[in-house]
C-alpha positions as a Python dict, from the first residue, in 0.01 Angstrom:
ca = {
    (1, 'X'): (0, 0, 0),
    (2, 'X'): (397, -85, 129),
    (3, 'X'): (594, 166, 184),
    (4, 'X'): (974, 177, 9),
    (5, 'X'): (1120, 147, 335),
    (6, 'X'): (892, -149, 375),
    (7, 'X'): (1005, -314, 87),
    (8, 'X'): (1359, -251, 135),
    (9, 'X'): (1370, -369, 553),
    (10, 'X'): (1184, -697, 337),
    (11, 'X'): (1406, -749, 102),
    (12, 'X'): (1712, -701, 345),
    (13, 'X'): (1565, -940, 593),
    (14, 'X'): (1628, -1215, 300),
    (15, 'X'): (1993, -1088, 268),
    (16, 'X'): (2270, -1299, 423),
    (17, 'X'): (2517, -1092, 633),
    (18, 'X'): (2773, -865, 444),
    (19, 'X'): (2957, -537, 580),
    (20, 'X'): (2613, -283, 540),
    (21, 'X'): (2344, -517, 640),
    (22, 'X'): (2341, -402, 1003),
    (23, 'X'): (2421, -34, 922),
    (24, 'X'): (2083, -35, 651),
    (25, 'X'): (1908, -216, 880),
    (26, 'X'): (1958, 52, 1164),
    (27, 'X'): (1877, 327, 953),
    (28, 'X'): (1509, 159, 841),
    (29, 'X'): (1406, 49, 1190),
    (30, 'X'): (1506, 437, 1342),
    (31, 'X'): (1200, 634, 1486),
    (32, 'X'): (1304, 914, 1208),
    (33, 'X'): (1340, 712, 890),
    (34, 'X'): (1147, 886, 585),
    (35, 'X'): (1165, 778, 234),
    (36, 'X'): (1278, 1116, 68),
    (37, 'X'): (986, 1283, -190),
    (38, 'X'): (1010, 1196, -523),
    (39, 'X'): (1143, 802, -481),
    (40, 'X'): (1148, 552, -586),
    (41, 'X'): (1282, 610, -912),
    (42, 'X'): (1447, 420, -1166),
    (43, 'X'): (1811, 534, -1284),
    (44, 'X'): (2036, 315, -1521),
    (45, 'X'): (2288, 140, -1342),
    (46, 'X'): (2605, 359, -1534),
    (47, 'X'): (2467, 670, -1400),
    (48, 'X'): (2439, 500, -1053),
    (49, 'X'): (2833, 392, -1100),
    (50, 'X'): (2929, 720, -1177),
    (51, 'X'): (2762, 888, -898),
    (52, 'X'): (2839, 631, -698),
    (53, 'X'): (3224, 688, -757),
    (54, 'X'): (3210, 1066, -740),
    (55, 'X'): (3029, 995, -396),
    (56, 'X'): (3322, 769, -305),
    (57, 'X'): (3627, 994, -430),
    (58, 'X'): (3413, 1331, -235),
    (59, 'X'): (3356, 1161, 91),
    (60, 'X'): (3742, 1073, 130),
    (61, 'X'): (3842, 1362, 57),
    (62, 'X'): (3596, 1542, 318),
    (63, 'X'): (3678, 1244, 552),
    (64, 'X'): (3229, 1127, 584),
    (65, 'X'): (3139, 850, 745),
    (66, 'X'): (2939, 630, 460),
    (67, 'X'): (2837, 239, 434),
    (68, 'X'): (2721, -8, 126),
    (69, 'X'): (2979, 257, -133),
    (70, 'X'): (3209, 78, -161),
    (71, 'X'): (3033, -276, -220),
    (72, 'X'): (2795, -90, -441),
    (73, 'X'): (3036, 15, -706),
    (74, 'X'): (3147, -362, -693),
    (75, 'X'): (2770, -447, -782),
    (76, 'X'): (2704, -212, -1036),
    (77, 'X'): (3068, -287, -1211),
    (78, 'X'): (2928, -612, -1306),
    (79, 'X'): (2613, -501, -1448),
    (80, 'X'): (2543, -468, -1812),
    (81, 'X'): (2565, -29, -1862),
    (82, 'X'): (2177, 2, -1942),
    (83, 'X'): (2049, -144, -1700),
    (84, 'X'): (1784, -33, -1478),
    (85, 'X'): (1747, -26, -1106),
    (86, 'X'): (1496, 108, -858),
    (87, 'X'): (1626, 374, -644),
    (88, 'X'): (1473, 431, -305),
    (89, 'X'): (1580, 709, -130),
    (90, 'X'): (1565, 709, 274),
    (91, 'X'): (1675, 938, 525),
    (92, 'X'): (1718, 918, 871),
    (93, 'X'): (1878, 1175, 1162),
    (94, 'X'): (2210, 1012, 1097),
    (95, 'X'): (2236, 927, 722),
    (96, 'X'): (2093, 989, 404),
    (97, 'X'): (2088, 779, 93),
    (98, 'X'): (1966, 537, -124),
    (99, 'X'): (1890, 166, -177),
    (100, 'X'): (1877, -3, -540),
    (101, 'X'): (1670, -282, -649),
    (102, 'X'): (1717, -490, -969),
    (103, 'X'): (1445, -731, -998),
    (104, 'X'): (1309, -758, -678),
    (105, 'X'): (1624, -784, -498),
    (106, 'X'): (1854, -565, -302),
    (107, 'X'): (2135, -510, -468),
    (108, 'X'): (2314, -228, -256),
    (109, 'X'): (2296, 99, -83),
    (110, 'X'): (2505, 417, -37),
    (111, 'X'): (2451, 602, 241),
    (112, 'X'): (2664, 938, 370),
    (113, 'X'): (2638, 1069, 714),
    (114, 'X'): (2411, 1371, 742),
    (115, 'X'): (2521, 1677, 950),
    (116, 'X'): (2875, 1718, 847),
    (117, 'X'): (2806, 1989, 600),
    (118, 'X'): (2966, 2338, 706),
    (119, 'X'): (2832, 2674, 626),
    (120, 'X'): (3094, 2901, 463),
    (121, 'X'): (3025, 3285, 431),
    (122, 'X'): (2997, 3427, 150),
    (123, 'X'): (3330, 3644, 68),
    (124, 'X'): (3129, 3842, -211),
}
């Protein structure tokens, strides 16, 4: 049986360049990559906008290194609200996120560097 990461470093290989194809392509051939539990899933492609956006507007604002948002949300603009991608979800040491598929192709990623969260004490 493939693995998602598998399918995905497949798929990608058929991609011509664009700004995340070397970024994704790092993250799947990493000696850590794991395809998080519980993926692939499938999600419509208005709740992947909106999180997509929220993930956008909260990684500004906290200044996170990300690739494939922005491009993403250009993707998923121009699809119909209901409809339904694969999401795989892969981590790595660096980054965790997720790819989505739409009939056999790649049709973006999001991806957010890991390790930048900060522990704040509780004041309670």
């Amino acid at each position: 049986m493939t693995s998602g990461i598998e399918r995905i470093a497949r798929m990608l290989a058929n991609m011509s360049a664009n700004e995340w194809k070397d970024a994704l392509d790092s993250v799947l051939v990493s000696a850590d990559v794991v395809e998080i539990p519980g993926y692939p899933r499938v999600e419509r492609a208005s709740f992947v906008l909106a999180q997509a956006k929220s993930r956008q507007t909260n990684t500004a604002s906290l200044k996170l290194k990300t690739f494939g948002l922005a491009s993403l949300i250009t993707e998923l603009e121009a699809l119909p609200p209901d409809t339904p991608l694969q999401n795989y979800g892969i981590k790595n040491g660096a980054y965790t996120g997720s790819c989505f598929v739409l009939d056999g192709k790649l049709v973006g990623c999001e991806f957010v560097e890991r390790g930048t969260s900060k522990t704040v004490p509780f004041a309670g």
